[in-house]
N, C-alpha and C positions, 0 to 999 in steps of 0.2 A: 612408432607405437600408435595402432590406429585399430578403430572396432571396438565392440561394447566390451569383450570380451581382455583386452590390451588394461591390464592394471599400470593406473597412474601413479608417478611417483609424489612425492608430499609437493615438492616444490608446486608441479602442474596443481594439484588441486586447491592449494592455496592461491594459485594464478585467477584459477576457475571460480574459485569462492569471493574473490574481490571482484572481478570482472562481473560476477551475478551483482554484488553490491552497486555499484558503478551502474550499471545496467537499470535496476527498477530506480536508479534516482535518477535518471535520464527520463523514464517511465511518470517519475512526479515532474518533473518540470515541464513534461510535456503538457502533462493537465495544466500547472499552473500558466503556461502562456498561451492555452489554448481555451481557457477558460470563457466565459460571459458573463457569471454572476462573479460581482467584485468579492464577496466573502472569498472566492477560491482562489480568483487570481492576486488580489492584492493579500488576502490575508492567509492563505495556505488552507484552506478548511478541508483536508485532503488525504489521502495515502495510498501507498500503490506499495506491490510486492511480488514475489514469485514463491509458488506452489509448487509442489511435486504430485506427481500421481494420485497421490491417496489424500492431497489435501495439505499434505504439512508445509507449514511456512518456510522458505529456505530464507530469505532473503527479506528485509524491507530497507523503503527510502528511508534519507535521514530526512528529507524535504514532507511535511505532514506532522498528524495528531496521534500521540498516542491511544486515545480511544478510540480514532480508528484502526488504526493498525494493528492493535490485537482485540478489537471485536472482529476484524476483517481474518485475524487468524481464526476464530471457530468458526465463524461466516461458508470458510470454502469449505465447509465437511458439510454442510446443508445443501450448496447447492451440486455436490457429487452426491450424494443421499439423492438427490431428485432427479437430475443426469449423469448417469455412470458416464465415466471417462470413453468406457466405450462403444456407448452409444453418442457421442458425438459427432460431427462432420466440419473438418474445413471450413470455415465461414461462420460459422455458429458463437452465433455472444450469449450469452446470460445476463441478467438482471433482475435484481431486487430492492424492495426498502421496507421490506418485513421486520420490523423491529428487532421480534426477536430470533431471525436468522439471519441478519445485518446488522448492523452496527447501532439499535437501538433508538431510533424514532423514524419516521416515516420522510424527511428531509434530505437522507444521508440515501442516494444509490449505488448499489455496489454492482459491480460490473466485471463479468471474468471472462474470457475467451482464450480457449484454449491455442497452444502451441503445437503442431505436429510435423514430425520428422520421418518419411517415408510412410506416410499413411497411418502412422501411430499419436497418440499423447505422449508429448513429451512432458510439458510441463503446462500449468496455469498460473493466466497471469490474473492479477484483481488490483479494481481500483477503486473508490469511493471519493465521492466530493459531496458538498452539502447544495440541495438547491435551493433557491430563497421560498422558492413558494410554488406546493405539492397540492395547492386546492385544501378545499376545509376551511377549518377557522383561522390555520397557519399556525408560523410559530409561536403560538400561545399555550400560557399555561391554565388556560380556564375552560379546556377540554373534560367533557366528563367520561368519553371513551376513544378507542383509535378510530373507530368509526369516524367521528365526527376531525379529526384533524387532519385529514387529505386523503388521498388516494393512494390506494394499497395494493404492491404489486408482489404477489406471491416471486416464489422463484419460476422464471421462465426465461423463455429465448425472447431476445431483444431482435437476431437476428439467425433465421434457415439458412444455412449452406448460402450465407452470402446477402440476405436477401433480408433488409429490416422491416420489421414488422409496420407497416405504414401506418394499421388501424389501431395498435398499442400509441401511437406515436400520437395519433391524433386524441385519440382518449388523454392522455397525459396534458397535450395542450392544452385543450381546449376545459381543462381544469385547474391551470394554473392561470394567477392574475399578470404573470408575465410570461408569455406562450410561448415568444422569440428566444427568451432566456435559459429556459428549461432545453428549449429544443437545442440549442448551442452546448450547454453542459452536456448533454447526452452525449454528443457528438465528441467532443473534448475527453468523455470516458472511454470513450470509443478509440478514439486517435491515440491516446496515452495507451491502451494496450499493444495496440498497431504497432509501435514504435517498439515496444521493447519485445514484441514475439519476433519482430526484424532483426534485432540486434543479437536478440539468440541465436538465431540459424546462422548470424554473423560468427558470432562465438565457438557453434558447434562444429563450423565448415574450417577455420580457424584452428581451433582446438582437436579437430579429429575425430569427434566422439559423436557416439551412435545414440548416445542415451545420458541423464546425468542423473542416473542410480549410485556411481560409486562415490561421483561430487558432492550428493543429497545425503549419502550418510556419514561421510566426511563432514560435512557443515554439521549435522544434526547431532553425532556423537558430541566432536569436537566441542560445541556449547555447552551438552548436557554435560557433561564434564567434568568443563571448567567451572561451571555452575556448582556441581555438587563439592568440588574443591573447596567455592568461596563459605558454602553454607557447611560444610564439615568443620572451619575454622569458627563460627559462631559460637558466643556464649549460649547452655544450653538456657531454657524457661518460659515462663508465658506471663504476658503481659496484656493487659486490658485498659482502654481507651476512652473516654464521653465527650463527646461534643454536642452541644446544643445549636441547631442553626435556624433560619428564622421560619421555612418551611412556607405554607400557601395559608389554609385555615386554623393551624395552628401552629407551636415548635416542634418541630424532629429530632429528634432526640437519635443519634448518631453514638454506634456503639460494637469496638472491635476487639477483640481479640488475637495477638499475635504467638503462635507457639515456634518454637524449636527445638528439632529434639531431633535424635537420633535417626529416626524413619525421612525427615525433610521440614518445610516450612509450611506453616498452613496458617490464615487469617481466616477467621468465624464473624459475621456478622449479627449473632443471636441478641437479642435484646433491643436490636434498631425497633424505630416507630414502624407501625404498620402502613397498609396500604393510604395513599392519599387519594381524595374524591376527585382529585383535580390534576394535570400534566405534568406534577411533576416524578413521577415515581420511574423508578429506574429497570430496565431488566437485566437480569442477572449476567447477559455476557457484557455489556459495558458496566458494570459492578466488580464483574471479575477483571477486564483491562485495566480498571483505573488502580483498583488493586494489586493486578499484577505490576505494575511498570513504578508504583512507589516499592514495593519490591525488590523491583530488578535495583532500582533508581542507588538503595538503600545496602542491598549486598554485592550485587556483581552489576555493574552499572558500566564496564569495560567491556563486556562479552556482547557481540553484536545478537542482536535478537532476531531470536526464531522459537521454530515449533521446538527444539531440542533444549533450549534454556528455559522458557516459559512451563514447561512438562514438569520441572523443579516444583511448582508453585503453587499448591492447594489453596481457592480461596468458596469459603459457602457463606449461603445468605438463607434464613427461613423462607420455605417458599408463603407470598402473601404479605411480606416485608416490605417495606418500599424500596428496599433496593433486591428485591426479586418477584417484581411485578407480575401478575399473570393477566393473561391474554383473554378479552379485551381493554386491560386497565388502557388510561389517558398516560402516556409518556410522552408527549413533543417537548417539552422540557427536564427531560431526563438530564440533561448535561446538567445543569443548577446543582443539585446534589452530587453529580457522581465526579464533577472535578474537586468534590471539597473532601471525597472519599481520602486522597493521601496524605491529605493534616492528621488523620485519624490512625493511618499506619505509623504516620511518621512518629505520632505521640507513643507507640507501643515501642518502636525503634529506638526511642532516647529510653525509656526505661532498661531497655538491655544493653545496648551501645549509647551511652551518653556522650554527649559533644561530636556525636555525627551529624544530625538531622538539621533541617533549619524550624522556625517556630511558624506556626499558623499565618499564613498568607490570607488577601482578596481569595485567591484563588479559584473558584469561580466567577468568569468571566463577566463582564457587562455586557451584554449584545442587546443594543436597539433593533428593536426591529419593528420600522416603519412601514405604514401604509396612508395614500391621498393619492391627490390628483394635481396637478398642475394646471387645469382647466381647460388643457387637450388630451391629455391620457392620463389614467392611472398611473402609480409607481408602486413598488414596492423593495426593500433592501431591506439588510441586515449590516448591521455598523457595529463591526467589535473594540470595545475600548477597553483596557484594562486598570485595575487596583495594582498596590505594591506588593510584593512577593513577604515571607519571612523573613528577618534577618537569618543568616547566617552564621555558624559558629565560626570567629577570625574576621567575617568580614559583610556588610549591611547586608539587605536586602536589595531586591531591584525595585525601580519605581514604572510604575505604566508598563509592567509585564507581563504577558501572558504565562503561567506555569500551576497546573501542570498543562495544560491543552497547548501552549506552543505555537498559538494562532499570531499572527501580525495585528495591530491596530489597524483599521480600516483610514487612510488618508482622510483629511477633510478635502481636499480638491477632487477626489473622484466621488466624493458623496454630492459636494457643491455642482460637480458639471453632473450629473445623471439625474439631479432632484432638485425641485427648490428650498430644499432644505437648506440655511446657513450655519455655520459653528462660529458665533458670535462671541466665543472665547473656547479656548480647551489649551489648561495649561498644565503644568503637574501642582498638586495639593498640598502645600508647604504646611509642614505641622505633621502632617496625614500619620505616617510611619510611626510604628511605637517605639518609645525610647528603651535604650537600657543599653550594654555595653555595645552593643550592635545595632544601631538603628533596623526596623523595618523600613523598608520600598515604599515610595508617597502614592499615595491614589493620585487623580486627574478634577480637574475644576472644569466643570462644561456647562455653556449656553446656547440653546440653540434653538432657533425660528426659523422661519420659512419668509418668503420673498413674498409670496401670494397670497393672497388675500381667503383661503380656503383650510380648513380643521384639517388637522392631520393625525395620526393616530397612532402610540405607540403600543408595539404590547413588549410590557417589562416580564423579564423574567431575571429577577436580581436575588441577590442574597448578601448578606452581611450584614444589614441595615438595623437591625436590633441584638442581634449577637455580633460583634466584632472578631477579628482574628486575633487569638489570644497568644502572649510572649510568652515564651520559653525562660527555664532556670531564670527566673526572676526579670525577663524583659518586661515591659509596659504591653497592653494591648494597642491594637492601629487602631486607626480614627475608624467609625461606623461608615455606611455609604448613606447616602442620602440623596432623594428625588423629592422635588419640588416645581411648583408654577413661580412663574415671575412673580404672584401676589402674594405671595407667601401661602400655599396652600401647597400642604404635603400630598405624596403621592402614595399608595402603596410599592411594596416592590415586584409584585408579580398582576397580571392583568391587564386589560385594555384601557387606555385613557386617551383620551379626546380634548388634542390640544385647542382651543378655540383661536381664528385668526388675531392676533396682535398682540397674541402671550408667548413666553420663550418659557423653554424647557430648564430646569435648573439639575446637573446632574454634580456631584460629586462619589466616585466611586475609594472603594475600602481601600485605606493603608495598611499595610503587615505589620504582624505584631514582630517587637524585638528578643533579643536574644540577652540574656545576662541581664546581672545588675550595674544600675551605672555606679563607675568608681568616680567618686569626688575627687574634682580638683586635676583629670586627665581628662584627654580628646579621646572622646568614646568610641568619637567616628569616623568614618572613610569618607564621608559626603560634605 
């Protein structure tokens, strides 16, 4: 059974559809060990996948974020809008960090290079990693446009028929504070596709097949499906959402709407705060991932994702909203809001499905991100540390976890050996987690100075700090997060602050709120 034309039987194509899965996670771990900037290789800040002709997702790693992974699904419909498939050639890379045709700040490059099989596209592969530093102000949230927060690479070719663009490359260096760094991830984006457009032709030479048209629609029904399966079994109604979070110059007022009904699912974001003067405001396709994947998370959370499940999932936002930014607003801090997006589905989820959901997490990550000198070169990193998750319905929350983003905690030994930065404590936050029949997940207790006698300079991009995560069916709220100087002198949670030599950083990050009320007189808890 051989040729485009040779219908496969179910077995082969379910062969063929794990083998692509297996495949782009081969795809992610190739970035993660080929990495330079530690956010990607120690903490995963990544995703990788396979495209079909026209752009649809067949396939993604389990290794990565979900906000990248499905901003990277409407990501590849932009950059075939700008090169048709067939106007391509052998050799040819793409690349971008267009906010909003990528994955939503200017950090994150996405990287695609086509596949081809006797002179044709077969397929595309895409990847994205975050780099620590794009030129600009960095990653701060006290941008007042994209302009000013780094270097902005429309969709174009990274590399001709083989051939990488040297003078893109040096433009790119020689505007990042770590030149060597930047230029390694590039490469690492590059390698990661390498690898998996190899292992296709392994597959296709393997497997017999001319083309993976009948594979691609097999994958893509297959989920839409199973998908509309899960969502036909739904109670029908509509449910609506508020959350208060602490926001930059004032609160954000966070505000959704969940419907279901007959037609499918759809989340409205109508009533959120408007545009913010300052980095953190979101564009609508990471608004729409983080909402799609609390979503999937929430009804079909079994069915591997793709373009054919995700198609299920209407989600809008006012354009002019802060989480449907328009262009040039400031977003390099878009993630701050848009990982706190699925407390806000999850709340509409318990109103129709109660005792599914868990209650309001940290959920938006802590990431330090540093900048000084060591008094022979500059440094600059990014350090992810996380808050507690929600408790759970049956069982706690997690402590020091990343979710939704699914990022690693950045080690202190590889922050210690690359900087003189020290982590003069970092424990987990006893208390932190809200009580109630289910505890919430503890934040983290962190201290941390420098070796050298020279200012170092964080820029915070935090949240929780005045609105906590709030418990569920009667849980407790978690602890607030909280930044501080050694002298007792509080911090804000978003902006640049300038440690002076011989002061330590004082960090405690957010506990999850709990689940239920506590019953007297029983162990409430797992922990």
């Amino acid at each position: 059974m051989t040729g485009a034309n040779a219908k496969l039987s179910p077995i082969r194509l379910q062969v063929a559809w794990n083998r692509l899965i297996a495949l782009v996670e081969e795809q992610a771990q190739t970035l993660l060990r080929t990495a330079f900037s530690s956010i990607v290789r120690e903490c995963g800040d990544l995703s990788a996948g396979i495209f079909d002709r026209s752009g649809r997702m067949l396939a993604q790693a389990v290794t990565g974020t979900p906000g990248h992974i499905n901003t990277m699904a409407r990501s590849v419909f932009s950059f075939i809008e700008a090169f048709p498939v067939d106007m391509l050639r052998e050799g040819d890379i793409l690349v971008t960090n267009d906010p909003w045709k990528g994955t939503g700040h200017l950090n994150d490059y996405v990287v695609v290079t086509p596949a081809f099989r006797d002179g044709r596209v077969l397929a595309l592969f895409a990847c994205t990693g975050h780099m620590t530093d794009v030129g600009g102000i960095g990653l701060s949230a006290e941008g007042s446009d994209i302009f000013c927060e780094g270097v902005h690479l429309p969709v174009m070719k990274l590399a001709d028929a083989g051939r990488i663009d040297e003078t893109l490359m040096r433009i790119v260096k020689s505007n990042s504070r770590v030149p060597a760094e930047i230029e390694g991830d590039i490469y690492s984006l590059i390698a990661s596709n390498e690898v998996a457009v190899k292992r296709l032709r392994e597959l296709m030479d393997e497997a017999e097949l001319d083309d993976l048209e009948e594979v691609a629609d097999h994958i893509l029904s297959s989920s839409r499906e199973a998908v509309k399966a899960r969502i036909a079994a739904l109670p029908r109604g509509t449910a609506t959402y508020r959350m208060t979070i602490d926001g930059f110059e004032a609160p954000v007022e966070l505000v959704g709407t969940l419907t279901i009904s007959e037609v499918g699912v759809s989340f409205d974001w109508t009533g959120t705060t408007g545009l913010s003067r300052y980095g953190i405001n979101v564009p609508l396709n990471y608004t729409t991932a983080m909402t799609a994947y609390a979503l999937v998370c929430s009804v079909a959370p079994d069915v591997p994702n793709n373009e054919g499940g995700l198609s299920q999932f209407a989600v809008s936002a006012p354009e002019g909203s802060i989480l449907n930014a328009t262009w040039p607003s400031p977003v390099a801090c878009r993630h701050i809001i848009g990982l706190l997006l699925p407390d806000v589905v999850f709340g509409c989820v318990d109103q129709l499905m109660p005792g599914k959901v868990p209650a309001e997490g940290a959920s938006t990550q802590w990431t330090l991100t540093f900048r000084g000198s060591d008094g022979l070169q500059r440094y600059a990193i990014s350090i992810v540390t996380n808050g507690g998750s929600g408790a759970r319905p049956g069982i706690d929350g997690l402590s020091a976890t990343s979710f939704p983003s699914n990022v690693r905690g950045t080690p202190v030994e590889i922050v210690e050996s690359e900087t003189p930065l020290v982590f003069w404590k970092r424990e987990l936050r006893d208390g932190s987690g809200g009580d109630g029949r289910w505890r919430g997940g503890m934040g983290q207790d962190m201290e941390i100075g420098t070796t050298g006698d020279a200012p170092f300079t964080l820029f915070a991009s935090f949240d929780r700090i005045d609105h906590p995560a709030r418990g569920r069916d009667g849980g407790d709220s978690g602890a607030a997060g909280e930044l501080h100087l050694s002298d007792g002198q509080r911090l804000s949670g978003k902006g640049a602050h300038v440690i002076a030599p011989g002061k330590r950083l004082l960090i405690r990050t957010p506990g999850g709120g709990g689940y239920g009320a506590v019953i007297t007189g029983t162990d409430n808890h797992n922990l």
